[in-house]
C-alpha positions in Angstrom: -33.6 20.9 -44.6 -33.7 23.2 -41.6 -34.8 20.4 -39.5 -31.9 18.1 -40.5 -29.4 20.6 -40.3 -31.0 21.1 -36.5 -31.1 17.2 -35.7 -27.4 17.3 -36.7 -26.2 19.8 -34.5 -28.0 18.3 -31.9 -26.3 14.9 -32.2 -22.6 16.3 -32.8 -23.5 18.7 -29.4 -24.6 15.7 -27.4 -21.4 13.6 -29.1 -19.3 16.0 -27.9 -21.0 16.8 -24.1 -20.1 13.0 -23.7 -16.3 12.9 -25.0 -15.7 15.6 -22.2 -17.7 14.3 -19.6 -16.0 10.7 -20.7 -12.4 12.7 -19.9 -13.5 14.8 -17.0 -12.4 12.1 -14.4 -11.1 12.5 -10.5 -8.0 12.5 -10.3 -8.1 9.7 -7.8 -7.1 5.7 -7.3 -7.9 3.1 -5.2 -5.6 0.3 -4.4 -5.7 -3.3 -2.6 -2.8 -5.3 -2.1 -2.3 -8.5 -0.2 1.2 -10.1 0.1 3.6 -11.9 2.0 5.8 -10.1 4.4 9.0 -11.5 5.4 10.1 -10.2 9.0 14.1 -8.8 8.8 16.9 -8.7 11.4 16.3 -9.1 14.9 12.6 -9.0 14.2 13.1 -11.9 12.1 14.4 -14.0 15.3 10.4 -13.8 16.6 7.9 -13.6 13.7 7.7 -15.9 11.1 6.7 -15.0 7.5 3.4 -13.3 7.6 0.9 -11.8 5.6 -0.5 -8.7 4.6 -3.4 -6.3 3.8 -2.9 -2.9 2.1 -5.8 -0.6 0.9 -4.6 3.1 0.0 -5.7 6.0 -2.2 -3.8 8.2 -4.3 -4.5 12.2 -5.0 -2.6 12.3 -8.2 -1.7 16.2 -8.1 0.2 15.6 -12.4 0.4 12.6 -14.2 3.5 11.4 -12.8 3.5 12.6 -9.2 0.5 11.3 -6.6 0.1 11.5 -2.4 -1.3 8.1 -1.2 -2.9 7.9 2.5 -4.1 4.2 3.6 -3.9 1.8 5.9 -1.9 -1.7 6.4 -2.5 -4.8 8.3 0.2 -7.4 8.5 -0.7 -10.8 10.6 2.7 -13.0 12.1 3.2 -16.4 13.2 5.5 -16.7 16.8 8.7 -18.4 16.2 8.6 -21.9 17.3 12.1 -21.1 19.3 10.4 -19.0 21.7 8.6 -22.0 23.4 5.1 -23.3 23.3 3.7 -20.7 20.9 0.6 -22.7 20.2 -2.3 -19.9 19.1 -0.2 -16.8 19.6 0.4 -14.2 17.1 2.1 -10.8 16.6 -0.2 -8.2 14.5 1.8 -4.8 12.9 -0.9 -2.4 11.6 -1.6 1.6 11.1 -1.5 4.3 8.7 0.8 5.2 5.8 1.0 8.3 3.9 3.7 9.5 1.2 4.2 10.2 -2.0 4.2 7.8 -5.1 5.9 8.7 -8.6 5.0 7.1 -11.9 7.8 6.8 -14.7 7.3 6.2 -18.5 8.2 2.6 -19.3 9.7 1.1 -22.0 7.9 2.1 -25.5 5.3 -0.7 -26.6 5.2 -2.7 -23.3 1.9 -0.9 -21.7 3.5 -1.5 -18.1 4.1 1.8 -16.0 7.3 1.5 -12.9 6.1 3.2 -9.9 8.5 4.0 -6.6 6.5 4.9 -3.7 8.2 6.5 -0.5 6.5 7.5 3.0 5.9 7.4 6.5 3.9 4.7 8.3 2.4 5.3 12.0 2.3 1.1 13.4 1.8 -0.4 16.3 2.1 -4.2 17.2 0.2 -6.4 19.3 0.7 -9.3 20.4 -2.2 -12.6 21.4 -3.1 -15.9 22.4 -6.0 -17.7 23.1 -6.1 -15.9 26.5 -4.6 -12.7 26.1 -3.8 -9.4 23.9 -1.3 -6.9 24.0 -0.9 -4.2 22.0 1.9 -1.0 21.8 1.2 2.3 20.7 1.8 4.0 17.7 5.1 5.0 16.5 6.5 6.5 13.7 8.4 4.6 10.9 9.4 4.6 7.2 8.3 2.7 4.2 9.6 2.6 0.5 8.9 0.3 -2.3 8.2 0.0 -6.2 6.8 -2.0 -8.8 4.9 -1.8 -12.3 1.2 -1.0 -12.7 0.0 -3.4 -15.6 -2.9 -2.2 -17.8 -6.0 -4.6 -17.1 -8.5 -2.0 -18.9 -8.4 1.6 -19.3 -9.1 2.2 -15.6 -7.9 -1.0 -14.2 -4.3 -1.9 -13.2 -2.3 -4.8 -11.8 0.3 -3.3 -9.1 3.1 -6.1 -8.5 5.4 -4.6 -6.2 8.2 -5.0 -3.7 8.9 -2.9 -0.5 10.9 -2.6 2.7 9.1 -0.9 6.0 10.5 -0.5 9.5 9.7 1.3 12.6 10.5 1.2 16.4 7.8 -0.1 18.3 9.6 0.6 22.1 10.6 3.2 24.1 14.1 4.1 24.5 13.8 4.9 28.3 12.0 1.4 28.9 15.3 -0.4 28.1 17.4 -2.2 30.7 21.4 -1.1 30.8 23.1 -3.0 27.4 19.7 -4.1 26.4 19.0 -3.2 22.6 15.9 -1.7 21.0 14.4 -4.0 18.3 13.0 -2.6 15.2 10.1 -4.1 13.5 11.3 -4.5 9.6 9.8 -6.1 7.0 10.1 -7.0 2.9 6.8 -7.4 1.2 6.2 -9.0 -1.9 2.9 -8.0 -2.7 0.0 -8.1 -5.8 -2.4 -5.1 -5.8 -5.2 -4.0 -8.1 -5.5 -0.4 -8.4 -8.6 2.0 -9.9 -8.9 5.0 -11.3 -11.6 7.1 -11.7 
């Protein structure tokens, strides 16, 4: 008797040790996102539709309120307008950070909105088949939002939407009535994001 009563202790000890171990997770995500990204304004007058690459984790300080850092590569086409553009393309990359904030969706759907807000530190390059050029990094804004979509437990689905811009000149470097160009974009982007 004494020796069941001990073997069941032992399992209902053990089942419990793994429930809490089971819900004692990081409070981290991982996210991957590739999109389009359609240049805007002025900017839009150079670079034809592009693509891009997003990877970003999230410190999730409650439930609803997380701090992403990451990193985003977007890859242009030259507008055909601008002459014999054969080869050339304009690259937009750097680091984003900011803050992302999850909202309780409609009952009995499973999908979670998200808005997203920060800065972004770009650059943009330019290249050929003979030659690259590339700015330095400047300091910019990006916002977007979309739904996270439960895949599993751990696993979402991150459609999303969002608007970036930055100024990759120098104010002193422009010519009297010249005008700076900003570098804005939409993206329209699908990301799968993890959660330990």
């Amino acid at each position: 008797m004494k020796k069941t009563t001990f073997a069941m202790a032992a399992l209902a000890a053990l089942a419990l040790a793994g429930s809490a171990q089971a819900q004692s997770t990081l409070p981290l995500s991982f996210e991957g996102r590739v999109g389009a990204v359609l240049p805007s304004g002025d900017w839009g007058e150079l670079a034809k539709t592009g693509v891009g690459l997003n990877g970003n984790v999230t410190f999730n300080v409650t439930p609803v309120l997380g701090i992403y850092g990451g990193y985003t590569y977007n890859r242009f086409g030259v507008d055909d307008e601008l002459g014999d553009t054969d080869g050339a393309n304009f690259t937009e990359q750097g680091f984003d950070v900011g803050l992302k904030a999850r909202f309780a969706g409609p009952t009995g759907m499973g999908a979670t909105p998200f808005f997203r807000g920060g800065a972004i530190f770009h650059k943009i390059g330019v290249s050929d088949d003979e030659l690259s050029v590339s700015g330095d990094y400047k300091l910019g804004f990006d916002v977007g939002g979309g739904v996270e979509i439960p895949v599993s437990p751990r696993i979402m689905l991150t459609p999303q939407v969002g608007y970036s811009q930055f100024n990759p000149g120098d104010d002193d470097d422009l010519e009297p009535g010249e005008e700076e160009i900003n570098v804005s974009n939409i993206h329209l982007a699908v990301g799968v994001s993890i959660r330990l």
